[in-house]
PLY file of the C-alpha trace (Angstrom):
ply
format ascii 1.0
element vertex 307
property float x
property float y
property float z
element edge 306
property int vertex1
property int vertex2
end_header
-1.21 7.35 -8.69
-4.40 9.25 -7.40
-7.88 9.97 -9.37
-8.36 13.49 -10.00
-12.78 13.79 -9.60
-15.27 16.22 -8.54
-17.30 15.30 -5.64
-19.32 17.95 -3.38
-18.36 18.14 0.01
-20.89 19.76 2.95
-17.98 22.17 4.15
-16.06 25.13 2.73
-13.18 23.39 2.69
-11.77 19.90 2.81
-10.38 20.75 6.22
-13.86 21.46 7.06
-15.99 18.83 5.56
-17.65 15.90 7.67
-19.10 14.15 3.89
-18.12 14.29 0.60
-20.39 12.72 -2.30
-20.87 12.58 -5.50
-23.52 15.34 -7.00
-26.20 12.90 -6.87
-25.93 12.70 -3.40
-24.25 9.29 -3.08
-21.32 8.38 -1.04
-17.94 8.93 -2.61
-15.75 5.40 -2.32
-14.01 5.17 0.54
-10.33 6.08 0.89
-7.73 9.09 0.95
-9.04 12.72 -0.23
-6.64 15.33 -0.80
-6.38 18.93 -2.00
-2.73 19.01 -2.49
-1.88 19.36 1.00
-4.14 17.82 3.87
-5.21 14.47 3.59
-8.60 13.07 4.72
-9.85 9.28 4.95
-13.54 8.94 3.88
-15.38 5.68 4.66
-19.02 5.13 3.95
-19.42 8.67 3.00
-17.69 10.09 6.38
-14.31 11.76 7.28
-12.66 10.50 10.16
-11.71 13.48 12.25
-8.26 15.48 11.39
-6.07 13.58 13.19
-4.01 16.19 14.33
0.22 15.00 15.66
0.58 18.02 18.14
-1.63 20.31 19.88
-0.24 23.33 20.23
-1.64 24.42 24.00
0.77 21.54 25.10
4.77 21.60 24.53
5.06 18.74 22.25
7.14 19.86 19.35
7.69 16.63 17.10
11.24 14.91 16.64
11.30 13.05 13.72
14.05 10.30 12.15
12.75 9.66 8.93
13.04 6.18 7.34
15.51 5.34 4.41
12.81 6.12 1.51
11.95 8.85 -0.42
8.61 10.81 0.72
6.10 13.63 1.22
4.61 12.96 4.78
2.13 15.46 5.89
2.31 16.55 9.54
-1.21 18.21 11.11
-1.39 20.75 14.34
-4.00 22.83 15.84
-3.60 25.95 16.28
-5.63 26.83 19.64
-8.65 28.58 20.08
-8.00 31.92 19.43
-7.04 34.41 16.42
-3.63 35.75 16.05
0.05 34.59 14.82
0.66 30.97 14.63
4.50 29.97 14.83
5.74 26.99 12.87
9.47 26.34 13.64
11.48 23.89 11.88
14.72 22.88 13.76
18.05 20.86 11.74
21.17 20.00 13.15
24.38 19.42 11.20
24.76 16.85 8.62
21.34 16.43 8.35
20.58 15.01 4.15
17.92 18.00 2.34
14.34 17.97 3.69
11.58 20.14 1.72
8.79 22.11 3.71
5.82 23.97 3.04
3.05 24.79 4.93
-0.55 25.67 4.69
-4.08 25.90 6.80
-7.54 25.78 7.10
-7.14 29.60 6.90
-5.25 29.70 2.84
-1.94 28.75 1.41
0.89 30.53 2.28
4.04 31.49 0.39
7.34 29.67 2.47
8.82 32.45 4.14
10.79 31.58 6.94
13.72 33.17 9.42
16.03 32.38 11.63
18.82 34.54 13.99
21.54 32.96 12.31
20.27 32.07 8.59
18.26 35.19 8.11
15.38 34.95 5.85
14.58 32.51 3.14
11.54 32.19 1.33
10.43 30.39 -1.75
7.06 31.85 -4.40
6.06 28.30 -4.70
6.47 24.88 -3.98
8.89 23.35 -0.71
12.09 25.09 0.24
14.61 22.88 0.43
17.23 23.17 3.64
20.30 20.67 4.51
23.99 19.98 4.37
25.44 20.64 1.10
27.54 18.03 1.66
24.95 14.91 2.21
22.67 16.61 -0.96
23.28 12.57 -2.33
22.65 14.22 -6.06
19.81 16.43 -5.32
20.32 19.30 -7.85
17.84 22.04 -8.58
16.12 22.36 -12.08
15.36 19.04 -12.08
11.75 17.08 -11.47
11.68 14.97 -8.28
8.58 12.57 -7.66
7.87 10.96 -4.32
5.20 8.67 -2.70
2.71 10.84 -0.54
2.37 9.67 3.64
0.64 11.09 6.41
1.78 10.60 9.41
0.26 10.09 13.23
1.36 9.20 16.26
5.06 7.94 15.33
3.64 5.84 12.20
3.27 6.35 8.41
0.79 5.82 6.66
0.88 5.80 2.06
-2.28 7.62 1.04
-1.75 5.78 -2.60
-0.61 8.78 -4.66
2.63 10.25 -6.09
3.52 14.30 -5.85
6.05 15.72 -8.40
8.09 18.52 -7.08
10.03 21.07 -9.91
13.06 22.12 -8.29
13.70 26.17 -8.80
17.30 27.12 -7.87
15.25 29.73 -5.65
13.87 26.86 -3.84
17.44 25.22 -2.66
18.90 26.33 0.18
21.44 24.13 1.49
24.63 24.80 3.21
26.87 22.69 5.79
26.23 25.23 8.47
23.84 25.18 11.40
20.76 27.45 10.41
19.09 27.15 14.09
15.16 27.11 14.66
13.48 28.46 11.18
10.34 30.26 12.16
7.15 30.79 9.94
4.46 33.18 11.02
0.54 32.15 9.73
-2.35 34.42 10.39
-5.34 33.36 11.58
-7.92 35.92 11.24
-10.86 34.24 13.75
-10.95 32.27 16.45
-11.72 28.84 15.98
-10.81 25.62 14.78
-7.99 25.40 12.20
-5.20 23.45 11.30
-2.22 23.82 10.05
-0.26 21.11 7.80
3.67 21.02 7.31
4.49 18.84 4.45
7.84 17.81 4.31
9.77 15.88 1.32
12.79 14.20 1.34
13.84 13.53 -2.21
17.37 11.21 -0.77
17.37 7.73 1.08
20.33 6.66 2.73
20.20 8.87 6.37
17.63 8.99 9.30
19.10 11.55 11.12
15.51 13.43 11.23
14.69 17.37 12.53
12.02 19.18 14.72
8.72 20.44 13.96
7.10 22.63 16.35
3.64 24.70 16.37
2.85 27.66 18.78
-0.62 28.23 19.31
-2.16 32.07 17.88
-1.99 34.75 19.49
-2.11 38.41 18.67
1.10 40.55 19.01
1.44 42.48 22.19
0.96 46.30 22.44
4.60 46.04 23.88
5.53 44.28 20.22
3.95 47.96 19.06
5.92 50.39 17.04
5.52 53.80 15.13
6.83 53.65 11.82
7.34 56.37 9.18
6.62 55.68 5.34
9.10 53.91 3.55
12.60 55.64 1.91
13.09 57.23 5.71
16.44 57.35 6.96
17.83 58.40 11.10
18.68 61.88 9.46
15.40 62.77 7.93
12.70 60.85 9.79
10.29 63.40 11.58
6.65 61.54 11.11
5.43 58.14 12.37
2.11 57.46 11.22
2.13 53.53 10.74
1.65 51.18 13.39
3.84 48.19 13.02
4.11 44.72 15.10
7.46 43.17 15.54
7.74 39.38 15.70
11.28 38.37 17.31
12.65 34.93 15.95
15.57 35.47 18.20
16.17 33.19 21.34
15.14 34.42 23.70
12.80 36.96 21.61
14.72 40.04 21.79
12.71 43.69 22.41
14.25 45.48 19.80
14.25 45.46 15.99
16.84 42.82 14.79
17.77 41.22 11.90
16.13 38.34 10.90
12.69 39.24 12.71
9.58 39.75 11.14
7.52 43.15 10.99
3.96 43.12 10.08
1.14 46.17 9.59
-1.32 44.71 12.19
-1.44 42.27 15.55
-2.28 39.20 13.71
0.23 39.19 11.15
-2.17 39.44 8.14
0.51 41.58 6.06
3.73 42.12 6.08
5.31 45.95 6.05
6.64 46.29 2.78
10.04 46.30 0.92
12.31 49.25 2.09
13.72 51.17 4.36
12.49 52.76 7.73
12.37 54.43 10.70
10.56 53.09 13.50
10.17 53.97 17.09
8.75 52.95 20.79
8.91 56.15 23.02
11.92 58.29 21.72
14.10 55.33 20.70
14.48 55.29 17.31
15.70 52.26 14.71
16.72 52.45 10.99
15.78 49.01 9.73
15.71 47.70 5.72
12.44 44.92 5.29
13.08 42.18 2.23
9.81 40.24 2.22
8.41 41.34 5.67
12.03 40.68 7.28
14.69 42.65 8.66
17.84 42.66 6.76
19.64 45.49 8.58
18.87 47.67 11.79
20.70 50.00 12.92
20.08 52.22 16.64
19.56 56.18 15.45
21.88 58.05 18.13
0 1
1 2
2 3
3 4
4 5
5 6
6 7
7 8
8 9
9 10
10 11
11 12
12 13
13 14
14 15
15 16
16 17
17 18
18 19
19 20
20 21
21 22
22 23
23 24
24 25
25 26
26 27
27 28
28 29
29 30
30 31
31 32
32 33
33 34
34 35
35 36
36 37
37 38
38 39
39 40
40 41
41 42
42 43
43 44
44 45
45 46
46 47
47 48
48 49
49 50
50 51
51 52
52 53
53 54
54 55
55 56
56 57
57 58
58 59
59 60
60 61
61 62
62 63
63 64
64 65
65 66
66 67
67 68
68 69
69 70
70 71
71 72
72 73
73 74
74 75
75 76
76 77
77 78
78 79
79 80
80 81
81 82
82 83
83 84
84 85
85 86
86 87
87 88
88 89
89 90
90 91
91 92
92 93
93 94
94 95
95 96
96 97
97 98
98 99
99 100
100 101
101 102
102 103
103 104
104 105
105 106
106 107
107 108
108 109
109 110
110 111
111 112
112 113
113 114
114 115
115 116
116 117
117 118
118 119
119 120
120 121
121 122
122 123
123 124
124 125
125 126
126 127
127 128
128 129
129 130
130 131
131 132
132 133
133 134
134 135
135 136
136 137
137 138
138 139
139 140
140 141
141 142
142 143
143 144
144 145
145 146
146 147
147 148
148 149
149 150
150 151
151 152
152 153
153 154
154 155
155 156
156 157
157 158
158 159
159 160
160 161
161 162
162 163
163 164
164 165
165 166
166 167
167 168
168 169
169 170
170 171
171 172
172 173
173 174
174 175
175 176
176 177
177 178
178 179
179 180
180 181
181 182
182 183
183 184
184 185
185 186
186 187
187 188
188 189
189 190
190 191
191 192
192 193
193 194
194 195
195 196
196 197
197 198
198 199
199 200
200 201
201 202
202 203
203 204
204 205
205 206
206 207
207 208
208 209
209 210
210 211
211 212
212 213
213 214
214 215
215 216
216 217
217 218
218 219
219 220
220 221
221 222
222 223
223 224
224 225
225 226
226 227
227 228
228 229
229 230
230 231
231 232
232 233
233 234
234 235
235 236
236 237
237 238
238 239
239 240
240 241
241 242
242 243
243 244
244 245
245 246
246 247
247 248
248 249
249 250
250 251
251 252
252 253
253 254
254 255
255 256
256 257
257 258
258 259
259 260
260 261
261 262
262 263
263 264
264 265
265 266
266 267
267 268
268 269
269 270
270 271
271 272
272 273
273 274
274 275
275 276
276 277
277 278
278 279
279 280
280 281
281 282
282 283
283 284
284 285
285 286
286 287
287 288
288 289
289 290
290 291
291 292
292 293
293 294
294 295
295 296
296 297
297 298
298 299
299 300
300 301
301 302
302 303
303 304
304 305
305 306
């Protein structure tokens, strides 16, 4: 297990930090320092740079067969230079054993809410969503406390940072079926332009398979004006709708991104996805085309054309 201690770092964040030291100014020991998600190595007062496995303004998503052991392994990508929507996309084929993901950045924590055309949306308040075949669970069950051996990982190689995370398994969090749910997408704001990072951490509670999955980053950037779209305030309907005073940016998870409102994509009240249109229903338009949609945590659930 880890030391929980207070030590005073010369950044805003641990993300951020280039020393970390005790508050009489000397060196902290050397080793792993986390916050709960991104892991640091300090030696002789010093963090070695993020090591980060992908950078984003290259295509380099990351295919990964996991070993036979039970594990959090923490995966790190940049996130390009500018401010905007960062995409995090999970891909798993069929048969592939539960694997739990969360992700945060340099920029907050963010709730798991992800999509996909053919799964829809799934989110979890707290803690990693788990996704897999029902049928290769190998006992996972939810309610239940599951405690695994913390890894980063760079460059094809693991590495045990020395401490154990326990994970409480909601039912909310469990989301496993033995059908295909395609590329999962995850949209993170970045507000600035600048450095950040973003970590996936993803646990794997079973042993026994390596079939692995894809993670993938795409670099910010802030929603077209073609992604654009008037909206009225919500309880609207085709039949009723006559105002349209909100602006509204859709994000398409489909493939290829489709141009119209459909369900599964994501709809936020700005260009770099800091907040998500709220609960409801809606009329939105682009020109004199006009869209019923319903919005369950910032997602499409239903759209409909208005004739």
């Amino acid at each position: 297990m880890g030391l929980i201690s207070e030590y005073i770092l010369d950044g805003a964040t641990l993300e951020t930090s280039t020393t970390c030291s005790y508050s009489n100014g000397t060196a902290a020991p050397d080793g792993w320092y986390s916050n709960g998600l991104t892991h640091r190595y300090l030696t002789g007062g010093f963090f070695y740079s993020p090591a980060v496995d992908c950078d984003c303004t290259t295509a380099c998503p990351i295919s990964i067969n996991r070993p036979l052991v039970s594990s959090t392994d923490y995966y790190q990508f940049s996130t390009g230079p500018d401010a905007g929507v960062v995409q995090i996309k999970l891909t798993m084929g069929n048969g592939r054993p539960p694997v739990g993901v969360q992700v945060n950045s340099t920029t907050g924590v963010f709730t798991n809410r992800w999509s996909s055309p053919s799964g829809g949306h799934i989110r979890t308040a707290s803690g990693p969503l788990f996704l897999g075949d029902s049928n290769e669970d190998t006992g996972l069950v939810a309610n239940s406390p599951w405690t695994t051996a913390e890894r980063t990982y760079y460059d094809g190689t693991w590495t045990d940072v020395g401490s154990d995370v326990t994970n409480y398994l909601a039912t909310a969090n469990l989301s496993l079926s033995n059908s295909n749910p395609g590329t999962l997408i995850l949209p993170v704001s970045k507000a600035a332009a600048g450095l950040a990072v973003v970590t996936v951490a993803t646990t794997m509670v079973t042993t026994g398979s390596a079939l692995g999955y894809t993670l993938e980053c795409a670099c910010a950037a802030v929603l077209p004006e073609s992604d654009r779209w008037l909206s009225t305030s919500e309880g609207q309907n085709c039949g009723v709708a006559a105002v349209f005073p909100l602006a509204s940016y859709l994000l398409s998870v489909q493939d290829p991104p489709s141009a119209t409102p459909t369900v599964g994509d994501f709809l936020f009240t700005d260009n770099i996805g800091s907040d998500y249109r709220a609960n409801g229903n809606y009329v939105i338009k682009k020109g004199t085309v006009k869209w019923q949609i319903a919005l369950q945590d910032g997602i499409i659930t239903f759209a409909i054309l208005c004739t």
